[in-house]
DRENDO-504404 format. One record per residue (C-alpha): residue number from 1; residue in three letters; x, y, z. Coordinates in nm, 2 decimals, decimal comma. Each point is the difference from the previous one (the first is absolute). Example, Ala and Ser with C-alpha at 12.3 -4.5 7.8 and 13.67 -1.06 7.14 Angstrom:
# DRENDO-504404
ATOM resi resn      X      Y      Z
ATOM    1  Ala   1,23  -0,45   0,78
ATOM    2  Ser   0,14   0,34  -0,07
This chain:
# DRENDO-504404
ATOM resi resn      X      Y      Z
ATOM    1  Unk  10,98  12,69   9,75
ATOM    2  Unk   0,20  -0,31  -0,16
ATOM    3  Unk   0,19  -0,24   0,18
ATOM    4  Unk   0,32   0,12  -0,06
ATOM    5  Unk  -0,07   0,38   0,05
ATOM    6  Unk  -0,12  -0,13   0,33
ATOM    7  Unk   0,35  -0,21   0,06
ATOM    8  Unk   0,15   0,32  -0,09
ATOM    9  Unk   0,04   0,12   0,36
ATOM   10  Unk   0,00   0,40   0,07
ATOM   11  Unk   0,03   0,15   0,39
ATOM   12  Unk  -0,35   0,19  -0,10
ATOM   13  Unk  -0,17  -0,37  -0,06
ATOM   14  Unk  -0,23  -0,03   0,34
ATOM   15  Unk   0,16  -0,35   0,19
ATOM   16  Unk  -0,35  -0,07   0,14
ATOM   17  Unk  -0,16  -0,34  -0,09
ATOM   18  Unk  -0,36   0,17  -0,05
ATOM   19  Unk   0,14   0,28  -0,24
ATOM   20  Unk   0,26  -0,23  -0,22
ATOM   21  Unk  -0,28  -0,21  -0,06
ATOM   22  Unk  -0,17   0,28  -0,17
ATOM   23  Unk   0,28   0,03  -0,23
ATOM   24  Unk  -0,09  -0,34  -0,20
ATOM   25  Unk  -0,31   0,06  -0,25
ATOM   26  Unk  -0,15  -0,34  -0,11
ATOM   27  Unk  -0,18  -0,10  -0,34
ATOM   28  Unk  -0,28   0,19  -0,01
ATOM   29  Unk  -0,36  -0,12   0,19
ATOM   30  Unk  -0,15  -0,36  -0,09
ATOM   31  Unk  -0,30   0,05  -0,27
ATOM   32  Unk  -0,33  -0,06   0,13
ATOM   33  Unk  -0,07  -0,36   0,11
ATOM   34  Unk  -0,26  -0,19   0,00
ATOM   35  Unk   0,09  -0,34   0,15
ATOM   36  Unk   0,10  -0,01   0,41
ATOM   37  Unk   0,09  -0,33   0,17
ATOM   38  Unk   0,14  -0,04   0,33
ATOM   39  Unk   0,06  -0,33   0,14
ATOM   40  Unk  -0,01   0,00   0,40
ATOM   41  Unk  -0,18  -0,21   0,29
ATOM   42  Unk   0,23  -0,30   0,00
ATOM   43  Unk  -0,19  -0,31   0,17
ATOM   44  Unk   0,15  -0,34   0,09
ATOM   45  Unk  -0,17  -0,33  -0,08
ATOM   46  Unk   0,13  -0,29   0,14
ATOM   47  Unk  -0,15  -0,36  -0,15
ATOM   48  Unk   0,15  -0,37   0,07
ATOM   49  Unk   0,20   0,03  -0,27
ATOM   50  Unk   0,15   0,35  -0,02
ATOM   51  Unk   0,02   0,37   0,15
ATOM   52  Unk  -0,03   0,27  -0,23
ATOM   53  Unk  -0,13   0,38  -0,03
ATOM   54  Unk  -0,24   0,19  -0,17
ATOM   55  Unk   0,00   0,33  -0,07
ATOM   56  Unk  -0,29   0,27  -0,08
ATOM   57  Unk   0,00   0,12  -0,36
ATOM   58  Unk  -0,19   0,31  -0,02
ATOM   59  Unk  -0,09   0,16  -0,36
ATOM   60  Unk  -0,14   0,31  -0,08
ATOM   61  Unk  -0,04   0,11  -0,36
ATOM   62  Unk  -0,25   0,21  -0,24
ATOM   63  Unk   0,08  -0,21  -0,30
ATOM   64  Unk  -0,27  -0,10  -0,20
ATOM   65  Unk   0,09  -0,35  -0,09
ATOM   66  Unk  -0,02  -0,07   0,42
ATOM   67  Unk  -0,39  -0,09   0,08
ATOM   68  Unk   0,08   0,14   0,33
ATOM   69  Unk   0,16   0,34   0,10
ATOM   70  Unk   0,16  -0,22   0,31
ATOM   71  Unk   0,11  -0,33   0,06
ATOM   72  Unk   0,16  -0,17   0,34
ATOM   73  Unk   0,10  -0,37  -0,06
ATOM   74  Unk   0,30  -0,18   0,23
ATOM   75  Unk   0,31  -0,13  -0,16
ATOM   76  Unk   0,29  -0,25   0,12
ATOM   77  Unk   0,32   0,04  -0,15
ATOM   78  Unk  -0,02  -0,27  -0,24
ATOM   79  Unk  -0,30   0,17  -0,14
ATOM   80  Unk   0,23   0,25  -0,09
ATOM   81  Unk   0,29  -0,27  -0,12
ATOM   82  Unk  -0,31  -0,08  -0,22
ATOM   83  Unk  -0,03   0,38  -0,16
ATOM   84  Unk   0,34   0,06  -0,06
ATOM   85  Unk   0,07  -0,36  -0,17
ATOM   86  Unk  -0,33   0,08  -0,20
ATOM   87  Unk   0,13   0,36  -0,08
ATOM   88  Unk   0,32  -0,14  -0,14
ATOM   89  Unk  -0,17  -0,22  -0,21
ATOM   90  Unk  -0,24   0,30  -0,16
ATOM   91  Unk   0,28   0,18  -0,04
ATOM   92  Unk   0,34  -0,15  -0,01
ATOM   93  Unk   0,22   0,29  -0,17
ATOM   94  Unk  -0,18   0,21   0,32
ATOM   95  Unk   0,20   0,10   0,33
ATOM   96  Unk  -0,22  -0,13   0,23
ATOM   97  Unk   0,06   0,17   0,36
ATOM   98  Unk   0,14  -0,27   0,26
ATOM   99  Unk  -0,15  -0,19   0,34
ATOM  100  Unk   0,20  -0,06   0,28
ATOM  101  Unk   0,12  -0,30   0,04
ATOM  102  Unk  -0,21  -0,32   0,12
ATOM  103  Unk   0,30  -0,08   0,29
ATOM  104  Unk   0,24   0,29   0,15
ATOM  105  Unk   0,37  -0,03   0,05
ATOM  106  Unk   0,08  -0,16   0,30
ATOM  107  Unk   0,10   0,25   0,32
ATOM  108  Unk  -0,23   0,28  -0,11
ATOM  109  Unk  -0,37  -0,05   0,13
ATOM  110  Unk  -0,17  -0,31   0,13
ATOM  111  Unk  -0,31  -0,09  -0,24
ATOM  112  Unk  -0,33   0,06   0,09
ATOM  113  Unk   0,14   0,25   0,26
ATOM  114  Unk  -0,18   0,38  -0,01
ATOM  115  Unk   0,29   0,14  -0,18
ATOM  116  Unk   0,06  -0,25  -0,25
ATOM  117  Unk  -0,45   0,06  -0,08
ATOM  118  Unk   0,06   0,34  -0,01
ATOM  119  Unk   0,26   0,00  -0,24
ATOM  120  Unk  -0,14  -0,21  -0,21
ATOM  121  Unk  -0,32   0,19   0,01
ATOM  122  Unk   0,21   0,30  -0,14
ATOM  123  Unk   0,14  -0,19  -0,24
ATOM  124  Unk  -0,36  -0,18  -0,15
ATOM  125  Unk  -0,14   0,36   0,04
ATOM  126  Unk   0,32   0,18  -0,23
ATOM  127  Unk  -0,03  -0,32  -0,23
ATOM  128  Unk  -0,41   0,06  -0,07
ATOM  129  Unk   0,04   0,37  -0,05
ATOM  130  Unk   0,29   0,01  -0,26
ATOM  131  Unk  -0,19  -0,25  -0,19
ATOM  132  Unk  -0,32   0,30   0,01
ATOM  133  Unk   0,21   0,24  -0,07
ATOM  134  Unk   0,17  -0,22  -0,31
ATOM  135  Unk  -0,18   0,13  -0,33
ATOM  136  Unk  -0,05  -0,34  -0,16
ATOM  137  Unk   0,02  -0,28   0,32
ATOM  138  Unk  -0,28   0,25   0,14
ATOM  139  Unk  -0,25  -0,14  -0,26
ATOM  140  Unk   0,09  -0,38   0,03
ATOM  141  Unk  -0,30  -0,19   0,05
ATOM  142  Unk   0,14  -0,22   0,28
ATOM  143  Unk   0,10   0,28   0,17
ATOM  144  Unk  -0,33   0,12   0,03
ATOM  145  Unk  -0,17  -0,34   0,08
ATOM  146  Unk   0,29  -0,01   0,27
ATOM  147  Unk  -0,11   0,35   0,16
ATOM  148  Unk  -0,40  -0,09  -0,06
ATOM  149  Unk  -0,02  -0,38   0,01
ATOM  150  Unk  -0,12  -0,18   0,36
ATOM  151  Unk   0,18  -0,28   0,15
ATOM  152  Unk  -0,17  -0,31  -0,20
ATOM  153  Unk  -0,03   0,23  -0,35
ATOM  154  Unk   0,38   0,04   0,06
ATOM  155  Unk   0,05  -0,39   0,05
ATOM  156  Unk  -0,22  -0,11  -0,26
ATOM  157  Unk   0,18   0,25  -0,21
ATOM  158  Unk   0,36  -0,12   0,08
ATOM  159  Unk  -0,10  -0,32  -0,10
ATOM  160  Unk  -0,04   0,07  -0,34
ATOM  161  Unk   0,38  -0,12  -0,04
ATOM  162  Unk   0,32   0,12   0,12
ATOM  163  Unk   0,14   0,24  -0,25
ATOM  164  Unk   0,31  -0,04  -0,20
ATOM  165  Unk   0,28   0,12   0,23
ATOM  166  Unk  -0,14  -0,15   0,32
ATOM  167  Unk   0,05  -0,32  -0,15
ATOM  168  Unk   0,35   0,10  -0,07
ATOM  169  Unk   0,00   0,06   0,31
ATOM  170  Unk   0,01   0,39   0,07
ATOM  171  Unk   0,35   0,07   0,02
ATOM  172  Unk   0,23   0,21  -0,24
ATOM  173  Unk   0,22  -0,29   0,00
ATOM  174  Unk  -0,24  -0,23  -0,15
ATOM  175  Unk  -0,05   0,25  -0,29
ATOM  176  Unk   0,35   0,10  -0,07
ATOM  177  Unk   0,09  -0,42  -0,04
ATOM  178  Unk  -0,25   0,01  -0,29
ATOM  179  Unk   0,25   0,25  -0,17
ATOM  180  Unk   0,31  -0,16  -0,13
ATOM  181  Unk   0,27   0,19  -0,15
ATOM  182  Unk   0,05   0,36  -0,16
ATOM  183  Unk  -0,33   0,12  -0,15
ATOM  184  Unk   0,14   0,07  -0,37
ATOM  185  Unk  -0,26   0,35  -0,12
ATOM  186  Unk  -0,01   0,16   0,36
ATOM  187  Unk  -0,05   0,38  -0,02
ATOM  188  Unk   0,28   0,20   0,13
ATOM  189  Unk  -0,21   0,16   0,26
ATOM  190  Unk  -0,08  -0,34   0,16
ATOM  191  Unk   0,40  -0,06   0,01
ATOM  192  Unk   0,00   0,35   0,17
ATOM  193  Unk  -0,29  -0,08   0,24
ATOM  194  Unk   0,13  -0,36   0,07
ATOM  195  Unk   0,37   0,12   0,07
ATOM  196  Unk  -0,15   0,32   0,22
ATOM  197  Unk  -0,23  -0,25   0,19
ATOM  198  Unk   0,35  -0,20   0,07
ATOM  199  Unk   0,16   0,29   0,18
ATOM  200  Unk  -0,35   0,10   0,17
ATOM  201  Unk  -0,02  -0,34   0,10
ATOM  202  Unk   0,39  -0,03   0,21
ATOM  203  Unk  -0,09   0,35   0,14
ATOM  204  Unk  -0,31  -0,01   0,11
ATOM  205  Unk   0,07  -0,37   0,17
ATOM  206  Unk   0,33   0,13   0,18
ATOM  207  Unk  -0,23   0,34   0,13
ATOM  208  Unk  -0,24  -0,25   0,12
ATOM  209  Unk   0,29  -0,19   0,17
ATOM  210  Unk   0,17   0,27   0,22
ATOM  211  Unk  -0,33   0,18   0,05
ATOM  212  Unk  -0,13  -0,34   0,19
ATOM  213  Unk   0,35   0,00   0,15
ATOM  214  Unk  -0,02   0,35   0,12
ATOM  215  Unk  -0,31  -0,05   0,10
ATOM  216  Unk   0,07  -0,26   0,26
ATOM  217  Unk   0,32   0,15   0,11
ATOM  218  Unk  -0,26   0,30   0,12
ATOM  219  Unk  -0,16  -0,19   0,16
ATOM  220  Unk   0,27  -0,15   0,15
ATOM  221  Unk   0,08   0,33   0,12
ATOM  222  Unk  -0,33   0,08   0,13
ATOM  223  Unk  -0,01  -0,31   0,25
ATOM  224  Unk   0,28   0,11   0,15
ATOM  225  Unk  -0,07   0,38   0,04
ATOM  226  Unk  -0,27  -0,14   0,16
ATOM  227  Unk   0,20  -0,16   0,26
ATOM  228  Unk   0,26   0,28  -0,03
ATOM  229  Unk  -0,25   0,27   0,15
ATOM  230  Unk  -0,12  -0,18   0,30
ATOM  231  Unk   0,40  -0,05   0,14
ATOM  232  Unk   0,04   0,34   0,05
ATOM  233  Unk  -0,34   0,03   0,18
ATOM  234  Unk   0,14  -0,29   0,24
ATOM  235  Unk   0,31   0,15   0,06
ATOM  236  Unk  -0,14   0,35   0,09
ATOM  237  Unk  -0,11  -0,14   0,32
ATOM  238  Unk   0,32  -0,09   0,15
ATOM  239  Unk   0,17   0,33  -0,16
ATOM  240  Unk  -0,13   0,29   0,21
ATOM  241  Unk   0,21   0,28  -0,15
ATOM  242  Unk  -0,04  -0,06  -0,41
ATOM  243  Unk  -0,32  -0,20   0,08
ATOM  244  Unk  -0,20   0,28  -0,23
ATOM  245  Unk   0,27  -0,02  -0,24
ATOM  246  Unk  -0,06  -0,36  -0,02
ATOM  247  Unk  -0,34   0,04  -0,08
ATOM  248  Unk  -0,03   0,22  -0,23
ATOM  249  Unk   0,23  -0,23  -0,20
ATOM  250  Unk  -0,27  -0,28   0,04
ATOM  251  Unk  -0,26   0,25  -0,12
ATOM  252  Unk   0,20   0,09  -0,31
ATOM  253  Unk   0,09  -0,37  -0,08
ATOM  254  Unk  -0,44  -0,05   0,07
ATOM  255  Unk  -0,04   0,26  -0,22
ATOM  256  Unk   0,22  -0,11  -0,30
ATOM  257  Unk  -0,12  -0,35   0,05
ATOM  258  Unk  -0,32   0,07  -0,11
ATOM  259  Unk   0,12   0,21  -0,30
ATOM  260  Unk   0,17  -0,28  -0,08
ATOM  261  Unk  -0,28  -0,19   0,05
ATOM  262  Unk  -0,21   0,22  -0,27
ATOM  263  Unk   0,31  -0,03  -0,23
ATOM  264  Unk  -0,04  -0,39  -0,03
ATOM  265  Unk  -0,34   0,05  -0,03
ATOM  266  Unk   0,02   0,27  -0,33
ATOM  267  Unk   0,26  -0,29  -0,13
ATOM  268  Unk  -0,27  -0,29   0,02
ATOM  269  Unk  -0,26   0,17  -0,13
ATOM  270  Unk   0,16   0,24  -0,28
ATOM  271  Unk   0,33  -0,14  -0,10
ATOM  272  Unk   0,01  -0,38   0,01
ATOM  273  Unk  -0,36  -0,07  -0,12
ATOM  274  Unk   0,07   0,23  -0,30
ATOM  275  Unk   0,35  -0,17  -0,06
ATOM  276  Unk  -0,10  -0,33   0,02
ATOM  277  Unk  -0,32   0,08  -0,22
ATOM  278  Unk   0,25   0,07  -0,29
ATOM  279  Unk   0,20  -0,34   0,07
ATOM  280  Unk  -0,28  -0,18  -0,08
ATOM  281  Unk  -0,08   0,27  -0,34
ATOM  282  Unk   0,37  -0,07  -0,12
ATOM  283  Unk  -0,09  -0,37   0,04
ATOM  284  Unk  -0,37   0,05  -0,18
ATOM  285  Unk   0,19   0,25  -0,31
ATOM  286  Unk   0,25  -0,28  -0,07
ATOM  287  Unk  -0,28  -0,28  -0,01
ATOM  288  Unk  -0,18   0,26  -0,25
ATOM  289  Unk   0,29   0,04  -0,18
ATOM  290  Unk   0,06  -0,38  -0,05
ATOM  291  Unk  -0,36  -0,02  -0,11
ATOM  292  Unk   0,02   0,29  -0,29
ATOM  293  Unk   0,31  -0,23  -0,14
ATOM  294  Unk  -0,22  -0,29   0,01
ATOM  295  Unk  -0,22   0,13  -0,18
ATOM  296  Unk   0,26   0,09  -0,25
ATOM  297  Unk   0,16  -0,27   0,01
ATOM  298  Unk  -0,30  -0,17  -0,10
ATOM  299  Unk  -0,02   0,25  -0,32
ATOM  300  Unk   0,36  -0,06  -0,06
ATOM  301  Unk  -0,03  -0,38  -0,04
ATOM  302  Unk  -0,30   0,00  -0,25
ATOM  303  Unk   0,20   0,28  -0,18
ATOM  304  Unk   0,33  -0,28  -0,04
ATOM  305  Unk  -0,31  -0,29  -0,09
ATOM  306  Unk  -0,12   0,19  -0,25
ATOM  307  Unk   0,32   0,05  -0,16
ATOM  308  Unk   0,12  -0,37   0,01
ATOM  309  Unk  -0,33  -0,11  -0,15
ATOM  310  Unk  -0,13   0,00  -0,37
ATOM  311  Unk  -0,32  -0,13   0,08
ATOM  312  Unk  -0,28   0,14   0,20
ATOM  313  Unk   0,13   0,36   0,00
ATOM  314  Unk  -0,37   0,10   0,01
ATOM  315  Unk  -0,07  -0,10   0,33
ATOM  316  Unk   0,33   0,12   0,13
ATOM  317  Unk  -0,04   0,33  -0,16
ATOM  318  Unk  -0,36   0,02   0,19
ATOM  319  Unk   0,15  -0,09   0,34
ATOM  320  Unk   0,30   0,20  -0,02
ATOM  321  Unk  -0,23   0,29  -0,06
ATOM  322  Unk  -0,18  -0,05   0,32
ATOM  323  Unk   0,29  -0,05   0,18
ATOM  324  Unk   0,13   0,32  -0,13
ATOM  325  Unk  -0,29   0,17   0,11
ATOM  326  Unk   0,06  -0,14   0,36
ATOM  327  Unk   0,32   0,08   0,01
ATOM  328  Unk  -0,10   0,39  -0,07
ATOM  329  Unk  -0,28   0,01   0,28
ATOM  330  Unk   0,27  -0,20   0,28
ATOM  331  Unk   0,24   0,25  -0,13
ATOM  332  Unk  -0,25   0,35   0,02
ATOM  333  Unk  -0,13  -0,13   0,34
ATOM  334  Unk   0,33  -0,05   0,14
ATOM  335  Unk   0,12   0,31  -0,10
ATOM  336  Unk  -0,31   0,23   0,13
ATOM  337  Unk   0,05  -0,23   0,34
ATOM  338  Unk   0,36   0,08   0,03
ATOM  339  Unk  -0,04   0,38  -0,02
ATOM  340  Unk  -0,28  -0,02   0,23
ATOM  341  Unk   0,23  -0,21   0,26
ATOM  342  Unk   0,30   0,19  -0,03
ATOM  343  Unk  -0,15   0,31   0,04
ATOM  344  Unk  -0,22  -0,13   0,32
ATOM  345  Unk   0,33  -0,21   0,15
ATOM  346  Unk   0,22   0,37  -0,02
ATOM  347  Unk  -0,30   0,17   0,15
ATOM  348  Unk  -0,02  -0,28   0,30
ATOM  349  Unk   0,37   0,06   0,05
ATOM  350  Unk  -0,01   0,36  -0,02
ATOM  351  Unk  -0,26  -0,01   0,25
ATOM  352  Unk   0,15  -0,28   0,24
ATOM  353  Unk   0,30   0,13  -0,01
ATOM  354  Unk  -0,06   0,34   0,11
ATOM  355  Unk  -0,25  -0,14   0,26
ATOM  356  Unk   0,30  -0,16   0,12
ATOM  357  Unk   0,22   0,31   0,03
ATOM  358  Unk  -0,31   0,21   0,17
ATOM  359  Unk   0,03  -0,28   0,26
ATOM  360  Unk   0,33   0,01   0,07
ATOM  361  Unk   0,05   0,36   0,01
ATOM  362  Unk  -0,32  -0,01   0,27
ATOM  363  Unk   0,16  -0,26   0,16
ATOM  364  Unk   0,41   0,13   0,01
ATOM  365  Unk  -0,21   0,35   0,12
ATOM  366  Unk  -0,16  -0,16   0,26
ATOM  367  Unk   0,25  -0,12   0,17
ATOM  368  Unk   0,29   0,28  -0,07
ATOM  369  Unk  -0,34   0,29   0,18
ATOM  370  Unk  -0,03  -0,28   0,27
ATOM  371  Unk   0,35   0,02   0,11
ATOM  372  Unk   0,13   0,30  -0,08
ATOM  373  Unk  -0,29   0,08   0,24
ATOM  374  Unk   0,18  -0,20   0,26
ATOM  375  Unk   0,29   0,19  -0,05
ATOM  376  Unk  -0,17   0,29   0,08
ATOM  377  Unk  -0,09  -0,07   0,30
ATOM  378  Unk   0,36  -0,15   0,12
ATOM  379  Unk   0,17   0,34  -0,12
ATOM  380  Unk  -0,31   0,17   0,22
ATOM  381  Unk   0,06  -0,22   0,31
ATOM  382  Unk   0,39   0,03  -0,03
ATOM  383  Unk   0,00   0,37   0,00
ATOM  384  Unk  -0,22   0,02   0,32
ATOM  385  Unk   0,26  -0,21   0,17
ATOM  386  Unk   0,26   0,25  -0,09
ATOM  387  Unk  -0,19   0,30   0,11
ATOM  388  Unk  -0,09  -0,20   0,34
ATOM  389  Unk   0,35  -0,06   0,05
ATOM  390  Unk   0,13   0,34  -0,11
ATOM  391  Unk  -0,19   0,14   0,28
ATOM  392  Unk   0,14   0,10   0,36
């Protein structure tokens, strides 16, 4: 069932959470894989000069270029700084998945606290597993030293040199300031990508915005349903003849605290991790972007050379042809990427947002059973009161 024949509501379409979800069919099941990570057991080491953490990296895998069919080394996070800078640098016309970032924003979690490790975890765990499941940055050979390689192999490795966009230090600003100016020969279907990741971009940041927003506002709400519940409790005691009443309000209010509760809980995990994620991809696709026209703009200024000089056209001729050929492979790679990330960024939303809506319908069903329930028993008690009194 599509989307829209789903948003196309009929009174036989069941309202339950657990049948609507059945109404959604995904892409079809994953192929066969034969590469597993999962990056768990976080473990903090504290020096004279600095607190950090380490995480497990476990691999399993049945390839035949691994001499091992499993592999358990510990990482620190800028271990896997070091793969990503070195992944860009392989392959810089790629759309290399993102880390979280080094620092959080400021009012959200307290570094080195359980919740800020475990979401990190996540987040080095989804980062190591889209790069398996990537058909070329699978096979990168730092990559594989990064999953196989012990502690001092690692070091000795990273010391080889810094690659090329660490020492421009990492950022997608760094690499759009080496682009100056309109990029004369760019494919129309760059133009369309670039202006499409424009309007991705403003969306996706102002979702990210009100989803934190709401997000604290909930949990605004649940701190004081938590002291809304007990006031009723208090006052029952001093209130002999609507003393039940009273409580049964406090257990209703207990009751949808804690489905609130859940609902912030399906929010943290599900909706703003996946959000953010793609904050950080819009940021990664321009820097990609900005790169392809490098490279073009590269080919466009030996093309304008070549044509102001009479000498030496041999040479030129040679170099342009190369760059030509560059040009070609940035633009084929960035193309096969795209496809691959749109269709996996529609199938995240898909899926996160109709997480989202099972969560809320569980939760808005929750708490209309638990007081419609109270009800109930109100109508039940005020009817016995009638008959009582109705009596000679």
């Amino acid at each position: 069932t599509s989307l829209a024949e789903v948003n196309s509501f009929s009174p036989s379409m069941p309202i339950s959470p657990s049948s609507m979800i059945n109404q959604y069919k995904f892409e079809d099941e994953p192929e066969l894989r034969d590469l597993f990570i999962t990056v768990d057991d976080p473990e903090s080491h504290i020096t004279a000069i600095e607190t950090f953490i380490t995480y497990r990296v476990v691999t399993k895998t049945s390839r035949s270029e691994f001499d091992s069919s499993e592999y358990e080394v510990r990482r620190r996070y800028q271990d896997f700084l070091w793969l990503k800078s070195k992944l860009e640098e392989a392959h810089p016309t790629l759309i290399i998945p993102p880390l979280p970032e080094k620092f959080i924003m400021r009012g959200m979690v307290e570094r080195f606290s359980d919740e800020f490790i475990e979401t990190r975890r996540k987040a080095l765990h989804k980062f190591l597993n889209r790069i398996a499941d990537h058909p070329t940055l699978t096979f990168n050979e730092d990559f594989k030293i990064f999953l196989t390689a012990q502690a001092w192999e690692l070091s000795s490795h990273k010391k080889q040199g810094p690659g090329l966009l660490s020492r421009m230090g990492q950022t997608v600003r760094a690499v759009a300031s080496s682009v100056r100016g309109a990029v004369k020969n760019r494919p129309g279907m760059f133009t369309e990508i670039n202006n499409y990741m424009e309007t991705f971009s403003q969306k996706i940041n102002l979702l990210d915005k009100i989803a934190h927003r709401i997000y604290k506002e909930e949990r605004d709400y649940f701190n004081e349903m938590k002291e809304y519940g007990p006031i009723h409790t208090l006052w029952s005691a001093s209130e002999e003849d609507i003393a039940d009443s009273l409580k049964g309000i406090a257990s209703c209010i207990d009751r949808c605290c804690k489905a609130t509760e859940k609902r912030m809980a399906g929010l943290s995990e599900n909706l703003l991790p996946i959000l953010h994620e793609y904050v950080l991809y819009s940021e990664i696709l321009m820097g990609v972007l900005k790169r392809r026209d490098q490279i073009q703009g590269e080919l466009d200024s030996k093309v304008d050379a070549l044509a102001n000089r009479k000498t030496e056209k041999d040479l030129f001729s040679e170099e342009i042809g190369k760059l030509e050929d560059k040009v070609e492979r940035a633009n084929n790679a960035l193309k096969a990427d795209w496809d691959r990330w749109k269709q996996n960024m529609q199938c995240d939303m898909r899926s996160t947002f109709t997480n989202v809506a099972e969560n809320n319908l569980r939760f808005y069903e929750e708490c209309l059973a638990t007081w419609e329930s109270f009800l109930a028993s109100q109508s039940v008690d005020l009817h016995v009161e009638e008959d009582s009194e109705d009596r000679p």
